[in-house]
HTML snippet that shows the backbone in 3Dmol.js (N, CA, C, O; Angstrom):
<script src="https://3Dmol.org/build/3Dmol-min.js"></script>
<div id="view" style="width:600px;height:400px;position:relative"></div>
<script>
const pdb = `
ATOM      1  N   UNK A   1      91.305  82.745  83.694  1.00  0.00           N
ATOM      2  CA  UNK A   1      92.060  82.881  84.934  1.00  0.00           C
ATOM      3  C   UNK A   1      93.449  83.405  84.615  1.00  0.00           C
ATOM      4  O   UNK A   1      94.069  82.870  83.696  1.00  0.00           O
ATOM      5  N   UNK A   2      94.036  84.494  85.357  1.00  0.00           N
ATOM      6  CA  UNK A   2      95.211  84.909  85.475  1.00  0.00           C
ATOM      7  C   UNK A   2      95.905  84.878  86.369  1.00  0.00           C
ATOM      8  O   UNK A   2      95.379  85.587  87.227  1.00  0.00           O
ATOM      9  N   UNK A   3      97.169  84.320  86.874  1.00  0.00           N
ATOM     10  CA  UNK A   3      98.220  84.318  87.159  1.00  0.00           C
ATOM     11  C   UNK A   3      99.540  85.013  86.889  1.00  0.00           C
ATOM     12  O   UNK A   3     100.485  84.764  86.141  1.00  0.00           O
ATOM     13  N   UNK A   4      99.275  85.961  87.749  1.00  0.00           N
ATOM     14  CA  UNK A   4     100.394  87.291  87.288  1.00  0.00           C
ATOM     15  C   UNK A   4     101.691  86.783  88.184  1.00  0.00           C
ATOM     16  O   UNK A   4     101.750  85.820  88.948  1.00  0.00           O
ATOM     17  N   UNK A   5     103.083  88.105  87.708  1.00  0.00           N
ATOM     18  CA  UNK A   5     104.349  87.387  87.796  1.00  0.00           C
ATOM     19  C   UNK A   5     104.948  87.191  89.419  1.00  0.00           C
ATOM     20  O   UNK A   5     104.740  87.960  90.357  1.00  0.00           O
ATOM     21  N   UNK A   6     105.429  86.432  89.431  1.00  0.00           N
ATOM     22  CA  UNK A   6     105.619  86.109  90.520  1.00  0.00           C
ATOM     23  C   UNK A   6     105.085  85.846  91.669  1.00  0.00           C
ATOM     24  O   UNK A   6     105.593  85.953  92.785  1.00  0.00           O
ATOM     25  N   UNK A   7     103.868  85.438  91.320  1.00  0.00           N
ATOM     26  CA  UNK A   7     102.683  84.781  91.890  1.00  0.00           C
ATOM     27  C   UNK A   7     103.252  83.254  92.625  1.00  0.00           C
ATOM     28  O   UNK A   7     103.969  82.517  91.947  1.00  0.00           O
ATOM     29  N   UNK A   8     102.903  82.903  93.913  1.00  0.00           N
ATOM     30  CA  UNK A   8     103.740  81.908  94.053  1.00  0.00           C
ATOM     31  C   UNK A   8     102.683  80.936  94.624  1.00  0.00           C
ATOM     32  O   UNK A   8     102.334  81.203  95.774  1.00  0.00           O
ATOM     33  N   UNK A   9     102.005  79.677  93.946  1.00  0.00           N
ATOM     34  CA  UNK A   9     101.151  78.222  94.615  1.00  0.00           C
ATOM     35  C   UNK A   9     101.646  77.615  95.277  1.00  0.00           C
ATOM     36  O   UNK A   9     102.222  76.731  94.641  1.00  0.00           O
ATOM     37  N   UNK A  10     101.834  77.511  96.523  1.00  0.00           N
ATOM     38  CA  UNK A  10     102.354  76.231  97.458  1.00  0.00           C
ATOM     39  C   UNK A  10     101.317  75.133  97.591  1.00  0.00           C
ATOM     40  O   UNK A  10     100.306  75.264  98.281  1.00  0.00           O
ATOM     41  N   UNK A  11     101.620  74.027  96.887  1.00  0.00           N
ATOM     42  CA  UNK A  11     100.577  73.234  96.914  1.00  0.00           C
ATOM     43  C   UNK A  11     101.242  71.953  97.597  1.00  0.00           C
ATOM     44  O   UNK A  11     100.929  70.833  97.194  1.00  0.00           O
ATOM     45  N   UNK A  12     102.260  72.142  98.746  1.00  0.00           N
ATOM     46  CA  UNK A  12     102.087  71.542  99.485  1.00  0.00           C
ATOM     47  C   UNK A  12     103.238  72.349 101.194  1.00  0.00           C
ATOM     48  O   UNK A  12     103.706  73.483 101.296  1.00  0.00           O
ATOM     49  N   UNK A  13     103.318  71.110 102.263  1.00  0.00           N
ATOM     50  CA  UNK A  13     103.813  71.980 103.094  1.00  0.00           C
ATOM     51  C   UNK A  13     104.871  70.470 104.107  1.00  0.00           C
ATOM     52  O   UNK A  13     105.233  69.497 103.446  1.00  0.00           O
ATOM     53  N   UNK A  14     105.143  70.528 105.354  1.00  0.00           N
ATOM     54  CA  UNK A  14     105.881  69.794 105.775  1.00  0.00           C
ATOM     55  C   UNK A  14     105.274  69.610 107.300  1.00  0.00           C
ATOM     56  O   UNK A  14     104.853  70.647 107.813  1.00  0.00           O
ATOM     57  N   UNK A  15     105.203  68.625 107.931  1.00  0.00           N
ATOM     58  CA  UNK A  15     104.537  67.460 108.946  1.00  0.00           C
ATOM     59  C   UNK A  15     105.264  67.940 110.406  1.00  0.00           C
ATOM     60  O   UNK A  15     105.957  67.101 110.982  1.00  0.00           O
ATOM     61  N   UNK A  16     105.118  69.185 110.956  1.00  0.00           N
ATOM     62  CA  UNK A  16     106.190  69.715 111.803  1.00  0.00           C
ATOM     63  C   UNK A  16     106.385  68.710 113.257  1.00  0.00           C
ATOM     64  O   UNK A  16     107.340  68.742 114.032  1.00  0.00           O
ATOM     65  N   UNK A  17     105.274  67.915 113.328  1.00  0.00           N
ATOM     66  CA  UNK A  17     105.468  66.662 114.153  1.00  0.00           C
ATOM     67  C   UNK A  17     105.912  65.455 113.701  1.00  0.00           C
ATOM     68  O   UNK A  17     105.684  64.537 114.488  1.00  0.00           O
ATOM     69  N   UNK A  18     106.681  65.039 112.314  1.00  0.00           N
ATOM     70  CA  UNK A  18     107.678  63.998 112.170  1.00  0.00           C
ATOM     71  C   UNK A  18     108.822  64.573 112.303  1.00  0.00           C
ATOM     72  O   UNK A  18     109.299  65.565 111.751  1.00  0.00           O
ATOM     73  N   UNK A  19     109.171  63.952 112.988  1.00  0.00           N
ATOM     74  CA  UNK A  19     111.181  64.486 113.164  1.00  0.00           C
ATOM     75  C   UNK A  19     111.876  64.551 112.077  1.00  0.00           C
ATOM     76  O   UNK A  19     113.053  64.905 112.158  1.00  0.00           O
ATOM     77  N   UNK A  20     111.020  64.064 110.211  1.00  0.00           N
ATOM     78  CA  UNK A  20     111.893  63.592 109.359  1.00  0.00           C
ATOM     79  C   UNK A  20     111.134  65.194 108.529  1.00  0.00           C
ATOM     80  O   UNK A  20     111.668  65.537 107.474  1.00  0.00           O
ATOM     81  N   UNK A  21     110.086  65.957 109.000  1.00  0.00           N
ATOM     82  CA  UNK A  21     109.473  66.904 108.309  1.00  0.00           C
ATOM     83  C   UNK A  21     108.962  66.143 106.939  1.00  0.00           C
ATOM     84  O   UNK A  21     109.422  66.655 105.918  1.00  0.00           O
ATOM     85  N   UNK A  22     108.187  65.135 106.757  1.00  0.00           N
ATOM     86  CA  UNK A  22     107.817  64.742 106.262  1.00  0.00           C
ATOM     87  C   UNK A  22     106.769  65.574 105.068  1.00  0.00           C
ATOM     88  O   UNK A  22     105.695  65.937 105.549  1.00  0.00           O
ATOM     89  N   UNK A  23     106.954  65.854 103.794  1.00  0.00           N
ATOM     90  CA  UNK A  23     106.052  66.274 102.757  1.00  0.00           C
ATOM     91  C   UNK A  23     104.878  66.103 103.228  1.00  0.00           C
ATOM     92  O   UNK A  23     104.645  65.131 103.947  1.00  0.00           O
ATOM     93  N   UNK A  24     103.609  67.311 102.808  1.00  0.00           N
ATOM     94  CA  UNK A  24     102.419  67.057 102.460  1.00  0.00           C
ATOM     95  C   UNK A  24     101.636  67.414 101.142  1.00  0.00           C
ATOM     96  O   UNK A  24     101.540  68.561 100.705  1.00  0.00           O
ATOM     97  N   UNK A  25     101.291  66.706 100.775  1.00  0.00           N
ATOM     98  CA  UNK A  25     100.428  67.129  99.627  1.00  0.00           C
ATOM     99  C   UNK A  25      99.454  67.896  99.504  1.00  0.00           C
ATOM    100  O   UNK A  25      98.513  67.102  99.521  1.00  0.00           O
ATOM    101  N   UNK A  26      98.975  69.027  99.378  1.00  0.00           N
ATOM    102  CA  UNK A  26      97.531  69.741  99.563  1.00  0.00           C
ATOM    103  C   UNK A  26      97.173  70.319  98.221  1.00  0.00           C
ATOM    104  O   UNK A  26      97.181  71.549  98.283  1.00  0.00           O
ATOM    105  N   UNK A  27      96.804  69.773  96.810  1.00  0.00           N
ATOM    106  CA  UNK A  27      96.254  70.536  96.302  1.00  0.00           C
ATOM    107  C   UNK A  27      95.522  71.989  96.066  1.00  0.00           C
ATOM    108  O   UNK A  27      94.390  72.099  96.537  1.00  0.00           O
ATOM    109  N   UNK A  28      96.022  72.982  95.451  1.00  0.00           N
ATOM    110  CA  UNK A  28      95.068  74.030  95.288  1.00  0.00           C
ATOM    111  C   UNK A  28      93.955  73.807  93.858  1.00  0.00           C
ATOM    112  O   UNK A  28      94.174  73.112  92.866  1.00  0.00           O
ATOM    113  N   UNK A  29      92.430  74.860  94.235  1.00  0.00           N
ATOM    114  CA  UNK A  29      92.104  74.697  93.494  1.00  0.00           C
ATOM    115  C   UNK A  29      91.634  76.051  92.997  1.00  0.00           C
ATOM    116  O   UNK A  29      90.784  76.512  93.758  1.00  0.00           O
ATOM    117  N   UNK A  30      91.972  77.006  91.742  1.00  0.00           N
ATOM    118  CA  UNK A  30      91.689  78.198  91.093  1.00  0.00           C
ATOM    119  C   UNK A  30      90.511  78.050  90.247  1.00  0.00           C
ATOM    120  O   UNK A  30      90.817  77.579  89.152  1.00  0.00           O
ATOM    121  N   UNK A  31      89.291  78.286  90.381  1.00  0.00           N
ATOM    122  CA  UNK A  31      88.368  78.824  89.505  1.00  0.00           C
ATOM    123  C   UNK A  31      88.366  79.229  88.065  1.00  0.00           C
ATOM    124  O   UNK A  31      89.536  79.432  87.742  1.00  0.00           O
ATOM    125  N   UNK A  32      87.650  79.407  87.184  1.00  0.00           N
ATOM    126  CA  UNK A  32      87.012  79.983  86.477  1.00  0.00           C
ATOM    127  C   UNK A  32      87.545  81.271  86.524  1.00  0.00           C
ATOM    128  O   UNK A  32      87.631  81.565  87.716  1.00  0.00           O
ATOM    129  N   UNK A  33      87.996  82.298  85.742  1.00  0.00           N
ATOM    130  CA  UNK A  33      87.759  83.831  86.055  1.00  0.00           C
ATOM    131  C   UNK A  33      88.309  84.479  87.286  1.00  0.00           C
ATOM    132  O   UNK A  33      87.901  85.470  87.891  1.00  0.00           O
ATOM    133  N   UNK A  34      89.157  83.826  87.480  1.00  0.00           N
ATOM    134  CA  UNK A  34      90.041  84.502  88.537  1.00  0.00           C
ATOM    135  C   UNK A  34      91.757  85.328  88.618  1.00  0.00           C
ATOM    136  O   UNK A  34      92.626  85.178  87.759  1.00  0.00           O
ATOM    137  N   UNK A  35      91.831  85.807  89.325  1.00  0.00           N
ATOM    138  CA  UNK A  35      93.451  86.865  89.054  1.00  0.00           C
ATOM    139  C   UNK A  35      94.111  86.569  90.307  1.00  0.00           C
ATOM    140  O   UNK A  35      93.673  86.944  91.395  1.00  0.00           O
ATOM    141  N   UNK A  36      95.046  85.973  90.164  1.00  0.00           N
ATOM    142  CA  UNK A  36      96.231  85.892  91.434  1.00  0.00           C
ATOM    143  C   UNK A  36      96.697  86.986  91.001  1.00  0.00           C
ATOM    144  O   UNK A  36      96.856  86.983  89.781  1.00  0.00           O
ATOM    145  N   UNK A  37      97.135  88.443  91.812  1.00  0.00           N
ATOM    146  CA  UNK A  37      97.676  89.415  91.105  1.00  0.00           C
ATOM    147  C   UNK A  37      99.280  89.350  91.602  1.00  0.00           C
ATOM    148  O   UNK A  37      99.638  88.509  92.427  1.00  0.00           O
ATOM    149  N   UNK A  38     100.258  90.374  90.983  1.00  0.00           N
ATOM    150  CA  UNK A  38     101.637  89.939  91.194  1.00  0.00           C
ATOM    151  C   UNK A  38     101.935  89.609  92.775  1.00  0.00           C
ATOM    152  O   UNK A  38     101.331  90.128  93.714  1.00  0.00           O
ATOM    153  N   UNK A  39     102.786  88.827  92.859  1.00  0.00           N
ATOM    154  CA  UNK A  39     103.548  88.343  94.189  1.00  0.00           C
ATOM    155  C   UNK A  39     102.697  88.041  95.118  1.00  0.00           C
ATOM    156  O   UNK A  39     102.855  88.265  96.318  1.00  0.00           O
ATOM    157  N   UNK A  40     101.512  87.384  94.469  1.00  0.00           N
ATOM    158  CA  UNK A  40     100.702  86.945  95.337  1.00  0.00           C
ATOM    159  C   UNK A  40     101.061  85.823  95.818  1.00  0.00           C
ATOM    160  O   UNK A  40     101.788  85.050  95.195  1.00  0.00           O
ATOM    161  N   UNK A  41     100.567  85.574  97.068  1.00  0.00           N
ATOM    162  CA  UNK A  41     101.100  83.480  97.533  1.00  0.00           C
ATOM    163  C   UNK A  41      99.132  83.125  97.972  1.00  0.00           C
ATOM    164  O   UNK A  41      98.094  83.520  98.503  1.00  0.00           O
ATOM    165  N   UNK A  42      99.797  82.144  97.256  1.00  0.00           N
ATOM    166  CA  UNK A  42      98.273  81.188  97.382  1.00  0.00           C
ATOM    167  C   UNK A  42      98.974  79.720  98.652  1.00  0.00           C
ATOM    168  O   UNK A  42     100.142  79.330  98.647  1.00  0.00           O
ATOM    169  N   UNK A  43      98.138  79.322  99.354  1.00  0.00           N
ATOM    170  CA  UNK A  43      98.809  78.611 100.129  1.00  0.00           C
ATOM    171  C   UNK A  43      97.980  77.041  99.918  1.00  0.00           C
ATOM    172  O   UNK A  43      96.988  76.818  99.225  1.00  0.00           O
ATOM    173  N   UNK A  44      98.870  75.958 100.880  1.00  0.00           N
ATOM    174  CA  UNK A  44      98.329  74.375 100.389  1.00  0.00           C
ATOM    175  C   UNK A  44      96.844  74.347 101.010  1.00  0.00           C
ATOM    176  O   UNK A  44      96.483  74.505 102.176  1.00  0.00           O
ATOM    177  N   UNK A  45      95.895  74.020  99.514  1.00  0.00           N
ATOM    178  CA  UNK A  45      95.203  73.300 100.329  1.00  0.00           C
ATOM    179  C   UNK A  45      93.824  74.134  99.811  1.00  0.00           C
ATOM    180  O   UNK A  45      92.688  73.676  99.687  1.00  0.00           O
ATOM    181  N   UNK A  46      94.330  75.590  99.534  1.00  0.00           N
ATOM    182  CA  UNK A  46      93.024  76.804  99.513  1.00  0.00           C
ATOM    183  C   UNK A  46      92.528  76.465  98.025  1.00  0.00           C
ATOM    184  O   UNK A  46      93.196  75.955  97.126  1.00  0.00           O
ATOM    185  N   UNK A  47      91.012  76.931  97.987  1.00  0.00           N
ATOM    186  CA  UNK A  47      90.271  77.193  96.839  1.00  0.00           C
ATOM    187  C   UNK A  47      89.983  78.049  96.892  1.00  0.00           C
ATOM    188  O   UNK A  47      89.724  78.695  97.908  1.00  0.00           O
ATOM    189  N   UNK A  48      89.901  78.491  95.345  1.00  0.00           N
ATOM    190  CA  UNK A  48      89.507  79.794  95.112  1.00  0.00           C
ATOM    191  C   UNK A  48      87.842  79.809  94.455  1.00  0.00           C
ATOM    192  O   UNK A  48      87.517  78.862  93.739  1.00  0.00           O
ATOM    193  N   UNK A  49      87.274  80.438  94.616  1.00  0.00           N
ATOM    194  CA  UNK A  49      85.796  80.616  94.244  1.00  0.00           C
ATOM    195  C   UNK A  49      85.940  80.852  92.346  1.00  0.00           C
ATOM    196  O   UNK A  49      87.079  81.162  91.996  1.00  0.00           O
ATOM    197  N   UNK A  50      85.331  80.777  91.679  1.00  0.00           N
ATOM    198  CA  UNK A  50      84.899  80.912  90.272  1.00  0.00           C
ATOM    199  C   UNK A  50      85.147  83.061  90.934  1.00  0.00           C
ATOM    200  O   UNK A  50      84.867  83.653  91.976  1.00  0.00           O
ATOM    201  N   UNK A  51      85.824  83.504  89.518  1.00  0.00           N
ATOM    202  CA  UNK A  51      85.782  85.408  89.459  1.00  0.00           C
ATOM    203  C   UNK A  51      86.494  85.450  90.886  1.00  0.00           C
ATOM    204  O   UNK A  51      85.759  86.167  91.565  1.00  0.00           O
ATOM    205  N   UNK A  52      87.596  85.019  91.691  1.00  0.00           N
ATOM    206  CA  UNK A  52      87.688  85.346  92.923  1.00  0.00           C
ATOM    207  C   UNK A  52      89.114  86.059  92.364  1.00  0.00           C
ATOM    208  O   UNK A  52      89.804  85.780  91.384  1.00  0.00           O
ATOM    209  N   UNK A  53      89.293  87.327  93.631  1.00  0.00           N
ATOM    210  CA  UNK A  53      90.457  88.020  92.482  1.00  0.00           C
ATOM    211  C   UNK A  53      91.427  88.075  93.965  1.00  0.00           C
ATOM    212  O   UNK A  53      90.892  88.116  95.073  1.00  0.00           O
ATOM    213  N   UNK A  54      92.519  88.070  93.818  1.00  0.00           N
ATOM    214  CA  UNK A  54      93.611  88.078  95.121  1.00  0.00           C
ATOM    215  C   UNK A  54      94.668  89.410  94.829  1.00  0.00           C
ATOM    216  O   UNK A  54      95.561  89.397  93.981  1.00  0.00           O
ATOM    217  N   UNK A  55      94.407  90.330  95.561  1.00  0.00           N
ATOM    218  CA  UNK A  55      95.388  91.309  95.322  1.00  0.00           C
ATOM    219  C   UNK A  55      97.169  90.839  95.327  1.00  0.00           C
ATOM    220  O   UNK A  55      97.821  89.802  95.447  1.00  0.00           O
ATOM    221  N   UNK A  56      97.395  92.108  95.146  1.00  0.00           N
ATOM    222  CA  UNK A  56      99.348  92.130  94.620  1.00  0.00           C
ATOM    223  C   UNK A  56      99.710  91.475  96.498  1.00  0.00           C
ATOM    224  O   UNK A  56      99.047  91.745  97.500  1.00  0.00           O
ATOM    225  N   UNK A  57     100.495  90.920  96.439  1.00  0.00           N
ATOM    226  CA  UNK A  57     101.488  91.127  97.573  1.00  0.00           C
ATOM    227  C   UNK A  57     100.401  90.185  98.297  1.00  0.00           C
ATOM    228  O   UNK A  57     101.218  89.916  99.178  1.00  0.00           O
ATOM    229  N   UNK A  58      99.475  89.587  98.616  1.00  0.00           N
ATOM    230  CA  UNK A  58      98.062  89.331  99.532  1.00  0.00           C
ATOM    231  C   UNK A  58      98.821  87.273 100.151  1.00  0.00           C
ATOM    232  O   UNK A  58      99.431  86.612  99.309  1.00  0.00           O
ATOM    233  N   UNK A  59      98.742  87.076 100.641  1.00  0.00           N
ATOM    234  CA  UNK A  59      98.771  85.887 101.156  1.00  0.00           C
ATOM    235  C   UNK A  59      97.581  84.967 101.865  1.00  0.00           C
ATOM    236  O   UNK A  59      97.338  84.924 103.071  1.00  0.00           O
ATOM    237  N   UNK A  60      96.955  84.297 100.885  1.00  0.00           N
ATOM    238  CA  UNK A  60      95.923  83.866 100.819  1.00  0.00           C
ATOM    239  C   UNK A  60      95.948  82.419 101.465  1.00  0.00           C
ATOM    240  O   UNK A  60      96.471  81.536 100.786  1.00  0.00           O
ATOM    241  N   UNK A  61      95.270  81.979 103.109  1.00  0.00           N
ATOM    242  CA  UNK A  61      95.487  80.737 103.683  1.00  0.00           C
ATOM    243  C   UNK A  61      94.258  80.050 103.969  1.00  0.00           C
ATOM    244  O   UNK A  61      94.231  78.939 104.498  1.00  0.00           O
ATOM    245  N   UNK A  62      93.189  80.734 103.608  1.00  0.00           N
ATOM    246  CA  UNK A  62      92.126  79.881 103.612  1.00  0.00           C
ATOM    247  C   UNK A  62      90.840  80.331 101.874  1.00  0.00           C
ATOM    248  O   UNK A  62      90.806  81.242 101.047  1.00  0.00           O
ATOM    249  N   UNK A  63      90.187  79.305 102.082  1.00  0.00           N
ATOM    250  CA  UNK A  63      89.091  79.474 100.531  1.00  0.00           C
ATOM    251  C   UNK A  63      89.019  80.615 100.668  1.00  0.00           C
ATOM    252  O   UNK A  63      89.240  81.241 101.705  1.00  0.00           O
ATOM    253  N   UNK A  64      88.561  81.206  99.189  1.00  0.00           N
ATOM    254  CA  UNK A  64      88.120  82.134  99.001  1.00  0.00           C
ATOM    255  C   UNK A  64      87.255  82.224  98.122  1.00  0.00           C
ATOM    256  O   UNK A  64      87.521  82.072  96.930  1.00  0.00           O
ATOM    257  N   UNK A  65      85.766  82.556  98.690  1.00  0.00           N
ATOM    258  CA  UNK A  65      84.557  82.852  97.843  1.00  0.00           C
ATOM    259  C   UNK A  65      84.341  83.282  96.621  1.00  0.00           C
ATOM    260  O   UNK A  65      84.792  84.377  96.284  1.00  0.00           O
ATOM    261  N   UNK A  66      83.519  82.395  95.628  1.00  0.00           N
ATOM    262  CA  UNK A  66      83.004  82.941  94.114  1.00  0.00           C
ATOM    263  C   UNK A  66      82.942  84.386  94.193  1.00  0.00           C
ATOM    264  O   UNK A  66      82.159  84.806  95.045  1.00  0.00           O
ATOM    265  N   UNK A  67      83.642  85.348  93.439  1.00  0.00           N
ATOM    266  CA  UNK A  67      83.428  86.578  93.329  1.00  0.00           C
ATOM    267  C   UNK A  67      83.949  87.610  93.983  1.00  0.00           C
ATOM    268  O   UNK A  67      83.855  88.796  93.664  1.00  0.00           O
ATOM    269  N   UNK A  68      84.737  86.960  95.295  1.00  0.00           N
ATOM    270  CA  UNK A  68      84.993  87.994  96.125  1.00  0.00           C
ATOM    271  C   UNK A  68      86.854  88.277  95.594  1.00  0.00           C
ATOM    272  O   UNK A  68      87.679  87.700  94.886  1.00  0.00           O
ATOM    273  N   UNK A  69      86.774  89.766  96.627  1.00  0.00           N
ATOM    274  CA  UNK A  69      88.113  90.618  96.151  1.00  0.00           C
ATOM    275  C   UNK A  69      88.510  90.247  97.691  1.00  0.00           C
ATOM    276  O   UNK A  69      87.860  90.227  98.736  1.00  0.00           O
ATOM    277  N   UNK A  70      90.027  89.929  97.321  1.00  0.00           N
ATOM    278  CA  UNK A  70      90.705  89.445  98.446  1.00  0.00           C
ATOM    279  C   UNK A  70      91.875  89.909  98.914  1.00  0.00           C
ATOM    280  O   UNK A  70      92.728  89.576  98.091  1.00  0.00           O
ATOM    281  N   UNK A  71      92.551  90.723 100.131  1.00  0.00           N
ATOM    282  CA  UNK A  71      93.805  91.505  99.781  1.00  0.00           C
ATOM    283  C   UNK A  71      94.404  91.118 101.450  1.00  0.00           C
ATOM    284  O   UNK A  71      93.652  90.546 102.239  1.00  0.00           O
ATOM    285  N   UNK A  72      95.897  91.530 101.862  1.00  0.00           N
ATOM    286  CA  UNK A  72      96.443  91.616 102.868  1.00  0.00           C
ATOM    287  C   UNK A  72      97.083  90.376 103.249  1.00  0.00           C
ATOM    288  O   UNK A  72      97.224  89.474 102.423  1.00  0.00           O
ATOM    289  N   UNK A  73      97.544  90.254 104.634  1.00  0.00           N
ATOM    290  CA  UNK A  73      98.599  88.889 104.841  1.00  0.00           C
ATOM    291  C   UNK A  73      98.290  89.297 106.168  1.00  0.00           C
ATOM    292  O   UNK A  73      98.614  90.254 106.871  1.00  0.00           O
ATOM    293  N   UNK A  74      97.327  87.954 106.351  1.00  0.00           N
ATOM    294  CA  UNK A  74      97.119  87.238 105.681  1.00  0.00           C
ATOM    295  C   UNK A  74      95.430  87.622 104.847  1.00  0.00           C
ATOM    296  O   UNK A  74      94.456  87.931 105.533  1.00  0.00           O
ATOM    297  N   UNK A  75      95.379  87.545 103.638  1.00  0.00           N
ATOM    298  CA  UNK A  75      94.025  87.942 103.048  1.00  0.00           C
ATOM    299  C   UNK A  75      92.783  87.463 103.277  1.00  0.00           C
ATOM    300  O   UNK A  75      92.488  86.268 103.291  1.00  0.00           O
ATOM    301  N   UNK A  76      91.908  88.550 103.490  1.00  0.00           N
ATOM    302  CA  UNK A  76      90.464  88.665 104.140  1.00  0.00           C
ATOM    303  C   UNK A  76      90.211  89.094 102.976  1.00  0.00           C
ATOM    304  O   UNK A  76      90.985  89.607 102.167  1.00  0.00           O
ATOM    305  N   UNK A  77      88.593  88.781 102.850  1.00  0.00           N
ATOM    306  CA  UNK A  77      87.304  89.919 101.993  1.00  0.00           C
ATOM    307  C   UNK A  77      87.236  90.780 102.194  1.00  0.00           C
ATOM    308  O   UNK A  77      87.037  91.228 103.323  1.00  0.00           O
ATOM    309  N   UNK A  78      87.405  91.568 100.926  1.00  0.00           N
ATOM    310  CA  UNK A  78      87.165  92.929 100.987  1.00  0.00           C
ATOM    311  C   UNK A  78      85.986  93.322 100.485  1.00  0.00           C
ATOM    312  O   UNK A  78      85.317  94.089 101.178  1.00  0.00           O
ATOM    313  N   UNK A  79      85.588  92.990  99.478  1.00  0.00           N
ATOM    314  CA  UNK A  79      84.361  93.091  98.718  1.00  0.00           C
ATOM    315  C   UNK A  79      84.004  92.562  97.884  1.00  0.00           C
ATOM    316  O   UNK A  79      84.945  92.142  97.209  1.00  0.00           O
ATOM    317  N   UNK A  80      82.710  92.219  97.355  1.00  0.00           N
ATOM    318  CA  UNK A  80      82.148  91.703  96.016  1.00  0.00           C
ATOM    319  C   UNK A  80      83.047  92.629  94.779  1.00  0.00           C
ATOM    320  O   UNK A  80      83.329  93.827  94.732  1.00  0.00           O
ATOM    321  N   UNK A  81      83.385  91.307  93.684  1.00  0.00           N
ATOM    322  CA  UNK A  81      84.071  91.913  92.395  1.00  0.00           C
ATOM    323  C   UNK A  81      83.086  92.982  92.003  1.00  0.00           C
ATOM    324  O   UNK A  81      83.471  94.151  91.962  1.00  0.00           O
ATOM    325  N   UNK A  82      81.838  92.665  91.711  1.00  0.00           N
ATOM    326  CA  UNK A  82      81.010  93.348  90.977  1.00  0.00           C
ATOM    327  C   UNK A  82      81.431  93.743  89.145  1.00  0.00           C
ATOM    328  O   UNK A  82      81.636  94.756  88.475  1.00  0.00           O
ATOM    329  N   UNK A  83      81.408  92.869  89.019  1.00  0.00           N
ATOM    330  CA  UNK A  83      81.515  92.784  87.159  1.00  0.00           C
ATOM    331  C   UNK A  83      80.568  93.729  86.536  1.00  0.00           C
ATOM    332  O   UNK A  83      79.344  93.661  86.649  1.00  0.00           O
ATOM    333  N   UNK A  84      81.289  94.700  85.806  1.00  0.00           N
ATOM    334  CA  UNK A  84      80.554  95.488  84.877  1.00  0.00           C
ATOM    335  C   UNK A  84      79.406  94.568  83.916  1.00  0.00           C
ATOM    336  O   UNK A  84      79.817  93.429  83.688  1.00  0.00           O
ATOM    337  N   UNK A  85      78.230  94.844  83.405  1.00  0.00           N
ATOM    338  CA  UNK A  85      77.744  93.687  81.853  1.00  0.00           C
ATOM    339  C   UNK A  85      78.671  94.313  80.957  1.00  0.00           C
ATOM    340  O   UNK A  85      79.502  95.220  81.012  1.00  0.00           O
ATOM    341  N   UNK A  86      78.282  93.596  80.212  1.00  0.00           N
ATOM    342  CA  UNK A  86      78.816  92.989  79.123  1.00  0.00           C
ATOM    343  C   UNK A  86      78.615  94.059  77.669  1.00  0.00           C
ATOM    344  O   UNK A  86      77.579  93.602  77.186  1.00  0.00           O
ATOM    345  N   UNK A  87      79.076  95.250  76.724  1.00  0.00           N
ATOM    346  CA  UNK A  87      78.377  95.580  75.779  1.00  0.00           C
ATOM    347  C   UNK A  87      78.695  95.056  74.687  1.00  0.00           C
ATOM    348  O   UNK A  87      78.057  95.319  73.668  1.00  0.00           O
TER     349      UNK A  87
END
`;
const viewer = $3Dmol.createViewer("view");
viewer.addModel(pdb, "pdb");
viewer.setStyle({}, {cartoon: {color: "spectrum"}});
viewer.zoomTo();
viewer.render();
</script>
């Protein structure tokens, strides 16, 4: 798994109905074989699929599927990675 620069995990967010904005905790969870690419934001709470790849700049707010290529803000599927084999 890669995590390129300025890639940013919010793994958590704030309770906009306590008057005190109270912390939340939301774990993320990154896969196996996956690429946050630069200045990507991953947001609280999302999983990423095993090979799931997140384009540059992409803002990612819900899971994202084993394998799939993920791009835009907020980021949708674009397509299966499709991994070359192996020589």
């Amino acid at each position: 798994t890669v995590v390129s620069q300025r890639a940013h995990l919010c793994a958590s967010t704030h309770d906009i109905h306590d008057p005190h904005f109270q912390l939340v905790l939301r774990p993320i969870t990154i896969g196996g074989g996956c690429w946050v690419a630069a200045e990507a934001f991953v947001g609280p709470g999302v999983q990423m699929g095993d090979g799931a790849v997140l384009g540059a700049r992409a803002a990612l707010f819900d899971n994202a599927e084993a394998g799939g290529v993920y791009s835009g803000n907020p980021a949708i599927f674009r397509k299966p990675r499709g991994l070359r084999a192996e020589v």
